[in-house]
C-alpha positions in Angstrom: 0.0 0.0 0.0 1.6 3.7 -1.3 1.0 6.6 0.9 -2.1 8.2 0.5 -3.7 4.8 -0.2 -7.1 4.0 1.5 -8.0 0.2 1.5 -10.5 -2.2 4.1 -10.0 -5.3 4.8 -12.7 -7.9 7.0 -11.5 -6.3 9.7 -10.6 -2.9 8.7 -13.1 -0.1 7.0 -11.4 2.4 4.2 -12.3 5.9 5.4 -12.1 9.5 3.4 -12.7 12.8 5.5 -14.1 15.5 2.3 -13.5 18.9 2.7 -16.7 19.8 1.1 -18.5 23.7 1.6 -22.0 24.0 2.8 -23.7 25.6 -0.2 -26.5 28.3 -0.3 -29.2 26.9 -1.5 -32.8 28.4 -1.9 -34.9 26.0 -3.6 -35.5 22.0 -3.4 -34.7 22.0 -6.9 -31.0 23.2 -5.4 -30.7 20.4 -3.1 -31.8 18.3 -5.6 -28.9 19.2 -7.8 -26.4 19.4 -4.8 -27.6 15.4 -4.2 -26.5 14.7 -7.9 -23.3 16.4 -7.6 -22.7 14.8 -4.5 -23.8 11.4 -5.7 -21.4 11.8 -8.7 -18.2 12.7 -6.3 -19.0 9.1 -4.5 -19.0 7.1 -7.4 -16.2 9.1 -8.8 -14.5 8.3 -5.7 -15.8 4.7 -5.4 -14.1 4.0 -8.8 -10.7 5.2 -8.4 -10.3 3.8 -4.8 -11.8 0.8 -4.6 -11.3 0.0 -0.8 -13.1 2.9 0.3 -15.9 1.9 2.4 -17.4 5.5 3.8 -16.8 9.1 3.3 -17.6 11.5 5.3 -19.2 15.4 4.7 -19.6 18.1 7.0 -22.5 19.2 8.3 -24.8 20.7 5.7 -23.3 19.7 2.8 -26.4 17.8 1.3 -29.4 20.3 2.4 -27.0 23.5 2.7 -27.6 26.7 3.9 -31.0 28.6 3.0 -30.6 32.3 2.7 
């Protein structure tokens, strides 16, 4: 395994902390979109590291802030 590397085992679980902002959003439309993109960052992730089991968003990220 190379640095940076994130892999599970049976007894292990493969674990990425994201960085994500908490958007503004006004409309359910918004967080309907925000799901999609955030939904497409997972399986984007998912792909190119295989072992990763979770990841984990602040608080926020998925319904955002409403103005």
């Amino acid at each position: 395994m190379n640095i940076g590397d994130i892999s599970s085992t049976e007894e292990t679980v493969g674990v990425a902390v994201v960085n994500y902002p908490a958007p503004i959003l006004s409309s359910m439309e918004d967080v309907i979109q925000n799901t999609r993109k955030m939904s497409s960052m997972l399986e984007g992730a998912k792909r190119g590291v295989p072992g990763l089991d979770l990841m984990i968003f602040p608080e926020y990220s998925l319904q955002g802030f409403k103005p």
